[in-house]
C-alpha positions as a Markdown table, in Angstrom:
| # | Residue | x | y | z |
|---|---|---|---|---|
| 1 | Unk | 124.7 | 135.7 | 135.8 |
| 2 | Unk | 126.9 | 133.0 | 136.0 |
| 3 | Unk | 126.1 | 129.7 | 138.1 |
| 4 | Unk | 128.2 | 127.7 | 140.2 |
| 5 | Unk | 125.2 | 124.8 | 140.1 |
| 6 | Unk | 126.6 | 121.5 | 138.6 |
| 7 | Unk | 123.9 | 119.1 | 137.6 |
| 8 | Unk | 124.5 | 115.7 | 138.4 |
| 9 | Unk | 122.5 | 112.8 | 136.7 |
| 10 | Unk | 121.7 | 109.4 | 138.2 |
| 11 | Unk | 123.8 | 106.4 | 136.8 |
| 12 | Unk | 120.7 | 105.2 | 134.9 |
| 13 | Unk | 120.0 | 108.3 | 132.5 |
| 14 | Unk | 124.2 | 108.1 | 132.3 |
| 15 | Unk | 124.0 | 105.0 | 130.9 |
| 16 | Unk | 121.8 | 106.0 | 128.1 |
| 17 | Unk | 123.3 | 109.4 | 127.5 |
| 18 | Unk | 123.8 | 109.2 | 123.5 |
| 19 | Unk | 123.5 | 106.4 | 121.1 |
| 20 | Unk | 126.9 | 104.5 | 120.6 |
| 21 | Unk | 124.9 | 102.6 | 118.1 |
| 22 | Unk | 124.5 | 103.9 | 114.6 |
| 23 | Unk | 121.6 | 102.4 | 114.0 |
| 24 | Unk | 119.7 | 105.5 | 113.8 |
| 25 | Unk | 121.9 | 108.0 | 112.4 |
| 26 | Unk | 120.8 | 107.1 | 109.0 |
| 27 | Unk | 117.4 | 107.3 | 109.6 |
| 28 | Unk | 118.0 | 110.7 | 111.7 |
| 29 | Unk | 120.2 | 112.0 | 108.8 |
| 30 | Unk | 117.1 | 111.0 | 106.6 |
| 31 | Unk | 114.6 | 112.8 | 108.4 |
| 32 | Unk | 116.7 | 115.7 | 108.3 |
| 33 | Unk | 117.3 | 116.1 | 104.8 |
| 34 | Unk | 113.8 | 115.1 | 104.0 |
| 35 | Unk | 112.7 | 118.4 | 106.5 |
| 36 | Unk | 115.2 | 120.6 | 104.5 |
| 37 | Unk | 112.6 | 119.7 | 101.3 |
| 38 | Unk | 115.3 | 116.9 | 99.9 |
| 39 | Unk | 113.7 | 113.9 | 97.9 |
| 40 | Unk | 114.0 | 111.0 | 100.4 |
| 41 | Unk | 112.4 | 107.8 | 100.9 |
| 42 | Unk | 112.3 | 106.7 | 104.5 |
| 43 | Unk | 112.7 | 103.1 | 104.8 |
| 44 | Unk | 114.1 | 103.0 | 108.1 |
| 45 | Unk | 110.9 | 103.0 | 110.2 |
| 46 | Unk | 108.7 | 100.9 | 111.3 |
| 47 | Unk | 105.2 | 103.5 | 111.9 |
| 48 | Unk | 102.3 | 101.8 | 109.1 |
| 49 | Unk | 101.2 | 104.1 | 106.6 |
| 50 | Unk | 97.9 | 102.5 | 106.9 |
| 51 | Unk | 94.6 | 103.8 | 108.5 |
| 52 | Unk | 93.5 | 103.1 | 112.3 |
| 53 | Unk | 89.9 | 101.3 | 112.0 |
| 54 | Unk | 87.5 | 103.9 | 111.2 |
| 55 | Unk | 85.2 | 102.5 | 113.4 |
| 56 | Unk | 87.9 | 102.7 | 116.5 |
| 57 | Unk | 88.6 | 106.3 | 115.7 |
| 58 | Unk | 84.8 | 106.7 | 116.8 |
| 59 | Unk | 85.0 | 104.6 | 119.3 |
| 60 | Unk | 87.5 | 106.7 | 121.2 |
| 61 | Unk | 85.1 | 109.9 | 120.0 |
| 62 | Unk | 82.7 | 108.4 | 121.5 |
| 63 | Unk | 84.1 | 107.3 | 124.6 |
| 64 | Unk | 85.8 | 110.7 | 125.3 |
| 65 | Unk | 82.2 | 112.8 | 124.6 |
| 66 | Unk | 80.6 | 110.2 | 127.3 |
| 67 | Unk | 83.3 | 112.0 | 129.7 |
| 68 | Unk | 85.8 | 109.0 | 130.0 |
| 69 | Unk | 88.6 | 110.9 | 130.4 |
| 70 | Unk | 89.4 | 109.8 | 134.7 |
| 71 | Unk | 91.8 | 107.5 | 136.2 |
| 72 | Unk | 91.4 | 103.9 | 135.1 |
| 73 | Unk | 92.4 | 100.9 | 137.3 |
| 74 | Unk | 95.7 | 100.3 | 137.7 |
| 75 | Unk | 95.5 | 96.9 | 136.0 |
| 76 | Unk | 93.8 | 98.2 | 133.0 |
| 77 | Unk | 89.6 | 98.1 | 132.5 |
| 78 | Unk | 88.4 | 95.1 | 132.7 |
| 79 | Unk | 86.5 | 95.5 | 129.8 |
| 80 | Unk | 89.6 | 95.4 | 127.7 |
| 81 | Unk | 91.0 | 92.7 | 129.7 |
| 82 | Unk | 88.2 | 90.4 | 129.8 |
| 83 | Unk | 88.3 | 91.0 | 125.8 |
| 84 | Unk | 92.6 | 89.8 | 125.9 |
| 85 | Unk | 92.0 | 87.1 | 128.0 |
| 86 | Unk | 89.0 | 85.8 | 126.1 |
| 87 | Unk | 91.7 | 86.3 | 123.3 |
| 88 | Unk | 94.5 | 84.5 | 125.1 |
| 89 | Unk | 92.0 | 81.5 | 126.0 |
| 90 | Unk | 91.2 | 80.5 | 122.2 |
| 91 | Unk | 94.5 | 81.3 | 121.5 |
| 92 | Unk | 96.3 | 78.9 | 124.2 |
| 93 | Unk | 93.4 | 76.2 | 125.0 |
| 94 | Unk | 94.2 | 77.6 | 128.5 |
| 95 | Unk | 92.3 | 79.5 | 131.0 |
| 96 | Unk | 93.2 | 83.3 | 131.4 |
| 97 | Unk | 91.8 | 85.2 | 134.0 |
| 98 | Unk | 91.1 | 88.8 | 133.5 |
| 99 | Unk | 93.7 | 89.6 | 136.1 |
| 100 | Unk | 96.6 | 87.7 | 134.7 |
| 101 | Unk | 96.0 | 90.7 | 132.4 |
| 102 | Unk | 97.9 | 94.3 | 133.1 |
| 103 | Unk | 97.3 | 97.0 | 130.4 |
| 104 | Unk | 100.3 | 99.5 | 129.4 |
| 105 | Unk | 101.0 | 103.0 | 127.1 |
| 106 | Unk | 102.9 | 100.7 | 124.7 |
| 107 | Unk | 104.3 | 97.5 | 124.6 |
| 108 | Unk | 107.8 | 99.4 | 125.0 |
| 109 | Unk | 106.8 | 100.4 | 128.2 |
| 110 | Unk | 105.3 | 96.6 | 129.2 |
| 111 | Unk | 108.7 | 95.1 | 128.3 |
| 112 | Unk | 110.5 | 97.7 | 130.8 |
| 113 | Unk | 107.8 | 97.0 | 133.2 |
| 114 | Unk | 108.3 | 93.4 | 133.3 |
| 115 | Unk | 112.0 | 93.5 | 133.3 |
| 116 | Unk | 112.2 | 95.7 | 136.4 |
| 117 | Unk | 110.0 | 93.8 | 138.2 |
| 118 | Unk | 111.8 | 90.3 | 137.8 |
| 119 | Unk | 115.6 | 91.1 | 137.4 |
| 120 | Unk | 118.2 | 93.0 | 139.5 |
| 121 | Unk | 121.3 | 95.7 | 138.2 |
| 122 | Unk | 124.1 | 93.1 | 136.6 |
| 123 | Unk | 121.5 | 89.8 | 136.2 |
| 124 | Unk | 122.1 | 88.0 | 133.1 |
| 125 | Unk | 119.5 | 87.9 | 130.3 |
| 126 | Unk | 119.9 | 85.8 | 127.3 |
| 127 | Unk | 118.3 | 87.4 | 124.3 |
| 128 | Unk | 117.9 | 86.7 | 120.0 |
| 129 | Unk | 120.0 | 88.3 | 117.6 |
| 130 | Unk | 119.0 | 89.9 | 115.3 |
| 131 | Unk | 116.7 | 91.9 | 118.2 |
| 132 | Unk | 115.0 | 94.8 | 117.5 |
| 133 | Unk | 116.9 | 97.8 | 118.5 |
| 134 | Unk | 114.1 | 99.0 | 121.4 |
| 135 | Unk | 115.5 | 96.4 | 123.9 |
| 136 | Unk | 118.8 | 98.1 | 124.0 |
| 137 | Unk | 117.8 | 101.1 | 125.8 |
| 138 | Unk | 115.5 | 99.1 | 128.4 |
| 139 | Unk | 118.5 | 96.5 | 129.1 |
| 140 | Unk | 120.9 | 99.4 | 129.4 |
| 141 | Unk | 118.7 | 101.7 | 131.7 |
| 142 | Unk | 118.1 | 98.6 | 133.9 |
| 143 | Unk | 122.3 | 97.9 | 133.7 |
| 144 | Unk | 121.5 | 94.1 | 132.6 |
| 145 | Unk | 124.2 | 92.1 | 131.1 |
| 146 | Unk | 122.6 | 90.6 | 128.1 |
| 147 | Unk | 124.1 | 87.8 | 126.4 |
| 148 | Unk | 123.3 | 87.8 | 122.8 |
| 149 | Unk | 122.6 | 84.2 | 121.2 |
| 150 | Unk | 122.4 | 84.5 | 117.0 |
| 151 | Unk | 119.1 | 82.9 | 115.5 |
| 152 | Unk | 120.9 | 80.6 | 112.7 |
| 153 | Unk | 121.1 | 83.5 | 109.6 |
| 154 | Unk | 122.1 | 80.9 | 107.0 |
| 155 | Unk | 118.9 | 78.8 | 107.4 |
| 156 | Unk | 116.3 | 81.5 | 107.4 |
| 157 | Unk | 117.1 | 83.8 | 110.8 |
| 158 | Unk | 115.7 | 79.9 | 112.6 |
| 159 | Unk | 115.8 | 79.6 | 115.9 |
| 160 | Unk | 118.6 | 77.6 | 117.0 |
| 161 | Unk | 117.7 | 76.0 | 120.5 |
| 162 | Unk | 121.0 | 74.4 | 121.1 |
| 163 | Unk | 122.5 | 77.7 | 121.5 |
| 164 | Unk | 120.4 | 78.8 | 123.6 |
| 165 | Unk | 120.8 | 75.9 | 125.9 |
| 166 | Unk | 124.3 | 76.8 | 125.7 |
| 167 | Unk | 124.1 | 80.2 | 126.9 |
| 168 | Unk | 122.8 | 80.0 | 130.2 |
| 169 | Unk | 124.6 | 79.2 | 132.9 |
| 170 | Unk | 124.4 | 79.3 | 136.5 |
| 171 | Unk | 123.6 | 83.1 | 136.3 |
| 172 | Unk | 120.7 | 83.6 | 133.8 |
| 173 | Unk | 118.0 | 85.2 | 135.0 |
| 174 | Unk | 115.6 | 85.3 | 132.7 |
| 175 | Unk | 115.6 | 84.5 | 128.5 |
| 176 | Unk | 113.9 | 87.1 | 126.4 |
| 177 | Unk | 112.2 | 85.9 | 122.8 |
| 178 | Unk | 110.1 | 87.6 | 120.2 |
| 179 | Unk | 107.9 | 85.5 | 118.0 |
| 180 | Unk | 107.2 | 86.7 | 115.2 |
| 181 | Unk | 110.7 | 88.2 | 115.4 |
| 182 | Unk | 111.7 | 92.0 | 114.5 |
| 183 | Unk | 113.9 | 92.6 | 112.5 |
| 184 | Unk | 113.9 | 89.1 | 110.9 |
| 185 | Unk | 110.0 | 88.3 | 110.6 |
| 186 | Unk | 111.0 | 84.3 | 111.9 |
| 187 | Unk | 108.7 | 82.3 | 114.1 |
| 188 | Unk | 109.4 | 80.1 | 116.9 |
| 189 | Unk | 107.7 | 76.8 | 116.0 |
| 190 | Unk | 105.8 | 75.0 | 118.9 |
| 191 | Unk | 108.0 | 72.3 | 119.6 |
| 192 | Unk | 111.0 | 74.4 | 120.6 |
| 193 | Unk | 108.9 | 76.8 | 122.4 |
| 194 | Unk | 107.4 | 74.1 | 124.7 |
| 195 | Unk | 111.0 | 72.7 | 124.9 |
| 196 | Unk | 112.7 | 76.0 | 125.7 |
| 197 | Unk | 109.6 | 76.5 | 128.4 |
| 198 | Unk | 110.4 | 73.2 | 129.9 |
| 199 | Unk | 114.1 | 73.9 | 130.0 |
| 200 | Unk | 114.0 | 77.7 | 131.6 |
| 201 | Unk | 110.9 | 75.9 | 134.4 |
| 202 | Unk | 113.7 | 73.4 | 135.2 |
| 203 | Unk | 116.4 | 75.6 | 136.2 |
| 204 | Unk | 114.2 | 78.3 | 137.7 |
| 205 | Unk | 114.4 | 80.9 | 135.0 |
| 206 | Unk | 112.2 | 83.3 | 133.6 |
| 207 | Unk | 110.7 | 83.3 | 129.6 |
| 208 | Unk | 109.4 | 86.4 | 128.9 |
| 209 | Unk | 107.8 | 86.4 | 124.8 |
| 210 | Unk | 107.6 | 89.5 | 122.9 |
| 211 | Unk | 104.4 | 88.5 | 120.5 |
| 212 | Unk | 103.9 | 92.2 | 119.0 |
| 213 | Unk | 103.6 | 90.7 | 115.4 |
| 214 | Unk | 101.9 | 87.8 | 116.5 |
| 215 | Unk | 98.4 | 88.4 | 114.0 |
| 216 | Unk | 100.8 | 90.0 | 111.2 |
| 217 | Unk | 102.0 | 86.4 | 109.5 |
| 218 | Unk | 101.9 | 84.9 | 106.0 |
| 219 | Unk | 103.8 | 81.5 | 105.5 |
| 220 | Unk | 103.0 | 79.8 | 108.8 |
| 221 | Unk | 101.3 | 79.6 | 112.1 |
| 222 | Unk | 101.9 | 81.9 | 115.2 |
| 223 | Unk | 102.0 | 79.4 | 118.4 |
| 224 | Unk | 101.9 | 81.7 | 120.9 |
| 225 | Unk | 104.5 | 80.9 | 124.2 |
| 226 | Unk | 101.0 | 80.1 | 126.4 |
| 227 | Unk | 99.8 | 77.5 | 124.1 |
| 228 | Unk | 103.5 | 75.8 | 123.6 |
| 229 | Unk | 104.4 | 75.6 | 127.6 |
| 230 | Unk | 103.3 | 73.1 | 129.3 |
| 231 | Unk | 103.1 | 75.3 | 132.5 |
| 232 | Unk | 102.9 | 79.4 | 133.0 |
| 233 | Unk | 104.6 | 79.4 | 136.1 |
| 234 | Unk | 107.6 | 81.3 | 134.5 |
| 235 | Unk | 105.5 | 82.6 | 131.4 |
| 236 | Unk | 105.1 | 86.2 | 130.2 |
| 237 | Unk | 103.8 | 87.3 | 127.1 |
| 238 | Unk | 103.9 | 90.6 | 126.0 |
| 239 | Unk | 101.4 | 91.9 | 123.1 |
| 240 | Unk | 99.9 | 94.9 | 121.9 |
| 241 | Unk | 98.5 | 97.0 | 118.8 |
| 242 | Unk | 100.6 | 99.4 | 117.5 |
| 243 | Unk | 101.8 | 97.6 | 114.2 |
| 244 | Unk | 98.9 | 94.6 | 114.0 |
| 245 | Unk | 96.0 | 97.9 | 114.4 |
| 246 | Unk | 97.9 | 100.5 | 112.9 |
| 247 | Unk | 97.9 | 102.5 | 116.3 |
| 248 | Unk | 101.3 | 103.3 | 116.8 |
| 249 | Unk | 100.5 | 106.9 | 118.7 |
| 250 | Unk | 97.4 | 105.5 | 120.7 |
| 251 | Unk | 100.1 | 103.7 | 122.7 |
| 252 | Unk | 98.8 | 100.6 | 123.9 |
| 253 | Unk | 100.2 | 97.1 | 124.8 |
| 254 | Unk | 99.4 | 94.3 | 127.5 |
| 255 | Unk | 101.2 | 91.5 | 129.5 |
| 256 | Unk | 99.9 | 88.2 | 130.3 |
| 257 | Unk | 101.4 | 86.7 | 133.3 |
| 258 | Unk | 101.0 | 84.3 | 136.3 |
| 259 | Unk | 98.4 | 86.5 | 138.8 |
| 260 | Unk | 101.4 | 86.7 | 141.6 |
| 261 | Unk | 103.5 | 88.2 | 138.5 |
| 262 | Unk | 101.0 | 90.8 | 137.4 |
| 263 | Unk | 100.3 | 91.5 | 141.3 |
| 264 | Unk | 104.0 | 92.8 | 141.5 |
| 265 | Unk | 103.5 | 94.3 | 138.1 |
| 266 | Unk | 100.4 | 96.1 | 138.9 |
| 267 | Unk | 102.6 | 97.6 | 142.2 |
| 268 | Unk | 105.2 | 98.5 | 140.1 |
| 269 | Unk | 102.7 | 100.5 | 137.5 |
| 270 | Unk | 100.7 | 102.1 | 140.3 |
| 271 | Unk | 103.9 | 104.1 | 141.5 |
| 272 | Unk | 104.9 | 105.0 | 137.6 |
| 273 | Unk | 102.7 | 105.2 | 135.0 |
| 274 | Unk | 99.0 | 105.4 | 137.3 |
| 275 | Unk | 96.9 | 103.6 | 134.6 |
| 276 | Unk | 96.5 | 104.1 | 130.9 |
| 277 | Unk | 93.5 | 106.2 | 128.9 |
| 278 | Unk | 90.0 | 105.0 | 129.6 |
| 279 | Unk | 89.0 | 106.1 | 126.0 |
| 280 | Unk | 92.1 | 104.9 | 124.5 |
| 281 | Unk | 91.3 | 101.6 | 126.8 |
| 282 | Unk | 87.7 | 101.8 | 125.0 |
| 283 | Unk | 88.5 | 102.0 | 122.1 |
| 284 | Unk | 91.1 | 99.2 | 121.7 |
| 285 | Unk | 88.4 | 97.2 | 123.2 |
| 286 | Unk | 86.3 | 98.0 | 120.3 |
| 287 | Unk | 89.1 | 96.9 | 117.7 |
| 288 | Unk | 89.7 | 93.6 | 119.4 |
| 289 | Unk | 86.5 | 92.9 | 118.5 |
| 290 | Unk | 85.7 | 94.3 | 115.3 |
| 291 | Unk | 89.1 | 93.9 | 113.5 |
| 292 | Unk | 88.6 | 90.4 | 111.7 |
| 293 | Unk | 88.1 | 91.6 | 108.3 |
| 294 | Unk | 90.6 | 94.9 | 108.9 |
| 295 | Unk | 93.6 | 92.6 | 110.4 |
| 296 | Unk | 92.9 | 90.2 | 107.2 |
| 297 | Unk | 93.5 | 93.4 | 105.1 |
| 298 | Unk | 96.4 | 94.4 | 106.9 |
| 299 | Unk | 97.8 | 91.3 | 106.5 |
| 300 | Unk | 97.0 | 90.7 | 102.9 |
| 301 | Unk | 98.6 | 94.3 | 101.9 |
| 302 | Unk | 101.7 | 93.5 | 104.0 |
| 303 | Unk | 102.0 | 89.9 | 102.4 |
| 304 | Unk | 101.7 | 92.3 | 98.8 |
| 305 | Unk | 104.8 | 94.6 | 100.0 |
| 306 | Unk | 106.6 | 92.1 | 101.1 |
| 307 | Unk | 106.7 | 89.8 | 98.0 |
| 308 | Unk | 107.7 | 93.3 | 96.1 |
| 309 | Unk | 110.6 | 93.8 | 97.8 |
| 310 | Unk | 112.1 | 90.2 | 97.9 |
| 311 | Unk | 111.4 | 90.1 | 93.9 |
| 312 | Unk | 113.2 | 93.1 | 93.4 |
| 313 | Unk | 116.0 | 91.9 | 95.7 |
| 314 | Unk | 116.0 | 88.8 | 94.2 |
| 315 | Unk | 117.1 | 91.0 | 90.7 |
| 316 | Unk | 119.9 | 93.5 | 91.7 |
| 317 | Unk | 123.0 | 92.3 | 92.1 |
| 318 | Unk | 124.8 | 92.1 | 95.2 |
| 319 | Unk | 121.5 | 91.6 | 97.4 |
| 320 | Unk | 119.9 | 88.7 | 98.7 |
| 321 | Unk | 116.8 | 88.3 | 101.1 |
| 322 | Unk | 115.2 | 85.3 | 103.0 |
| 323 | Unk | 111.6 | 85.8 | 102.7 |
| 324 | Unk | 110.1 | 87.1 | 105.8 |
| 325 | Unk | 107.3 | 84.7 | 107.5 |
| 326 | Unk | 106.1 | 87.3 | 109.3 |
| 327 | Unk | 106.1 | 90.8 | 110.4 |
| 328 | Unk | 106.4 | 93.6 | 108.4 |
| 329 | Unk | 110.6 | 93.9 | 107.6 |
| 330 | Unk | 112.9 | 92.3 | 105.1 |
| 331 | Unk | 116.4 | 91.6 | 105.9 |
| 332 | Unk | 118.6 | 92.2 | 103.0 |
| 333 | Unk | 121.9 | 91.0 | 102.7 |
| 334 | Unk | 124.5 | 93.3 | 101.2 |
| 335 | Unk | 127.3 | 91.5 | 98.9 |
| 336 | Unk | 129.1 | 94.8 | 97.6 |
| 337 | Unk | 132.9 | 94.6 | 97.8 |
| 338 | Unk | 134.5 | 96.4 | 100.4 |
| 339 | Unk | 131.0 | 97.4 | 102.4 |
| 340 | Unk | 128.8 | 95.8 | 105.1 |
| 341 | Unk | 125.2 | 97.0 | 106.1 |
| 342 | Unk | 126.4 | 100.2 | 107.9 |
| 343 | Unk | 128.6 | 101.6 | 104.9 |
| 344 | Unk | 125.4 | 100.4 | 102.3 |
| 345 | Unk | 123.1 | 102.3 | 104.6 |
| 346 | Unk | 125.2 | 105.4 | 104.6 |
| 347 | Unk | 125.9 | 105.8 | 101.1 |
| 348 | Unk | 122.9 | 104.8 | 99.7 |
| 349 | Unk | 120.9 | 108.0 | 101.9 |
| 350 | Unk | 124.1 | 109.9 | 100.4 |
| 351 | Unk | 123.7 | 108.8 | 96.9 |
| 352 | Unk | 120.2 | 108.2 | 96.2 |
| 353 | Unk | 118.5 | 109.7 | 99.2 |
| 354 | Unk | 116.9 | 106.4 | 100.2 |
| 355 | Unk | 117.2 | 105.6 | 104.2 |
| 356 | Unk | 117.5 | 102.0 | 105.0 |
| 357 | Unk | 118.8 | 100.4 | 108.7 |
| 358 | Unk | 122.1 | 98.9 | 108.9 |
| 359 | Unk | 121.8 | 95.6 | 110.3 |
| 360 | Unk | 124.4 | 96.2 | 113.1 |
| 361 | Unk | 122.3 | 97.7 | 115.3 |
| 362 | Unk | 120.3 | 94.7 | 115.8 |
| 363 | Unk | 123.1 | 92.5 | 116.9 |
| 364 | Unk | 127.2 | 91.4 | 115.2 |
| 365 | Unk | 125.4 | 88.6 | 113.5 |
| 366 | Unk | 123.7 | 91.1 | 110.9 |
| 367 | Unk | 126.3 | 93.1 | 110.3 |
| 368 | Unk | 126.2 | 92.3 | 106.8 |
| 369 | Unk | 122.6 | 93.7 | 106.7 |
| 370 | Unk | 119.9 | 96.9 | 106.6 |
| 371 | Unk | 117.0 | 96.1 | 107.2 |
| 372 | Unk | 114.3 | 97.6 | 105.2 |
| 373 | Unk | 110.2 | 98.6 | 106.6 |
| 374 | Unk | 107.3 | 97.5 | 105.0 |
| 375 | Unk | 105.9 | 100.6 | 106.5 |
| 376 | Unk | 105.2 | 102.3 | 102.9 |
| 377 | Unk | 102.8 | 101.7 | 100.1 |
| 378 | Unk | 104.0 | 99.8 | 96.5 |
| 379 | Unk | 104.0 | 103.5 | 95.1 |
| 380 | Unk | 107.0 | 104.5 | 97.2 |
| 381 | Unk | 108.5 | 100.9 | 97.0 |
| 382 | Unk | 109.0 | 100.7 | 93.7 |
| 383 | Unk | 111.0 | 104.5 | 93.2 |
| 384 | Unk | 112.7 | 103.5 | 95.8 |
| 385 | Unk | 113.8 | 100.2 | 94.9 |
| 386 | Unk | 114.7 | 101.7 | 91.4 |
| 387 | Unk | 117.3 | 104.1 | 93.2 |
| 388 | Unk | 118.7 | 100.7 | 95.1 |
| 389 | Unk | 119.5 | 98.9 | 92.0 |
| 390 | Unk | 120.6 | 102.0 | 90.9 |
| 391 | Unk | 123.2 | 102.6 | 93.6 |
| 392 | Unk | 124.4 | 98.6 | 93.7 |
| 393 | Unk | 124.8 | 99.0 | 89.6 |
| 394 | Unk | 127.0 | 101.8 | 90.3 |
| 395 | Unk | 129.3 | 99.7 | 92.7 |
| 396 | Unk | 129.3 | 96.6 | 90.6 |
């Protein structure tokens, strides 16, 4: 039967019909090849191998055999947001109330969340590059014009402040950071966060933080953006635990926020997403208060992978790394003649069936990059790594 019905989408979903970045064509290439039984190692992704706290696992047992399994206020259980603001409070020095706190399925869907609540189609929002790839999609679906400002990649991925300064004009909205940063693992120090605070307050402009890696550091403290500004009136933080807890599929992630702010946030998530899990609720409660010695292991095996790969960068020819402060990526810079980050990327799944990110998908600054997880054990690193050199001896 043949239909004369022709579907029409709404301008939003058009906008984020296909993926005219190639970021993720390696990685999807990779995964295919690795279903069809090939031997590849995925080093595109950024889902930890490593275990959820036992402890939480039965935690959210528990909760769900109790019969927590309803709707849950719209702002999140105040169990779980007493325990963040608690958090937030020895964190800052400054008070947090419970209700400055609004609890999500993800920090993903936080960010979106936020976004829609404070900007309008065609505002102007000043964001890092190198950016992790996720924003994309949110800016796009919400038709933002972003204005990309490079962090300085020949001192480290640092934060340039200057730059920033200069790329907001009469039209900027709001400026978008994330400390400690994705892809680049840099952090903000405190004195140009409270600076850049000081500056957005001044001309009426929102600073929204993305702190996701914010207990995953190793050369260097996080200041979080509440401690550094001098006032939250134009402060947003968003946080959660998919990469610091290992909880990637539990979906959870939080904002912090002036109470007027998370009172139009909390409208906003009423009418979408109606409140998050109550077990899943429970039991990140549980891990925010039992994880001291699991987030020191996390840490510790992270700091271990990361000093792998930079050594063995720093001994193959053609590639060069900054070492990450933070997070759980390295940045490697590709010096082959004739490619950049894309063409590395694509030949090396190709050649040696190892999947790496080309930087260009996180902004034109990094184009000369891939970007490489932390995601895997020293097991798979170091096969992995072998096949690199192997490749870049084969180019030399």
């Amino acid at each position: 039967m043949n239909s004369s019905f022709e579907a029409h989408f709404s301008a939003m979903s058009t906008r984020l019909e296909g993926d005219d970045s190639p970021v993720w064509a390696v990685h999807d290439e990779a995964l295919e090849r690795q279903s069809n039984g090939e031997d590849v190692y995925l080093l595109s992704v950024g889902d930890p191998d490593l275990a959820t706290l036992p402890t939480t696992i039965r935690a959210a047992i528990d909760s769900l055999e109790k019969g927590r399994t309803h709707y849950a206020p719209g702002r999140g259980e105040l169990g779980l947001r007493e325990i963040i603001a608690d958090i937030e409070l020895r964190a800052s020095g400054k008070p947090c109330d419970p209700d400055e706190v609004v609890i999500y399925p993800g920090a993903t869907n936080a960010i979106y969340s936020v976004l829609a609540c404070l900007l309008d189609t065609g505002d102007d929002i000043v964001v890092m590059e190198p950016m992790y790839v996720g924003y994309d999609g949110i800016f796009k679906s919400l038709a933002l014009n972003k204005i990309g400002v490079p962090l300085d990649v020949d001192s480290g991925f640092t934060f340039d402040l200057a730059s920033v300064k200069a790329a907001v004009t009469d039209t900027t909205r709001l400026v978008f950071i994330n400390t400690p940063g994705n892809p680049a693992g840099n952090i903000i120090p405190a004195a140009k966060l409270q600076e850049l605070a000081a500056f957005c307050l001044e001309r009426n402009i929102w600073l929204v933080c993305d702190e996701v890696y914010s207990m995953i550091t190793f050369d260097g403290e996080h200041i979080s953006l509440r401690k550094a500004a001098q006032s939250l009136d134009n402060v947003i933080i968003v946080d959660g635990m998919s990469k610091s807890h290992a909880m990637t599929g539990w979906r959870l992630g939080w904002t912090v926020a002036p109470e007027k702010v998370a009172d139009r946030l909390l409208a906003f998530t009423s009418s979408t997403i109606f409140g998050c899990c109550q077990f899943v609720q429970d039991a990140a409660a549980h891990a925010l208060v039992n994880d001291e010695e699991y987030i020191n292991g996390v840490r510790e095996e992270y700091r271990q992978r990361r000093n792998y790969v930079c050594e063995r960068v720093g001994g193959i020819l053609g590639l060069s790394c900054d070492v990450p402060a933070a997070g759980m990526f390295v940045m490697i810079h590709v010096d082959l003649a004739g490619t950049n980050g894309l063409a590395f990327a694509e030949n090396l799944l190709a050649e040696q069936g190892v999947s790496v990110l080309p930087g260009i998908g996180f902004g034109d600054c990094t184009e000369h990059y891939v970007r490489v997880s932390l995601a895997q054990p020293i097991t798979i690193l170091r096969p992995a790594f072998d096949r690199i050199e192997a490749y870049c001896e084969g180019q030399a």
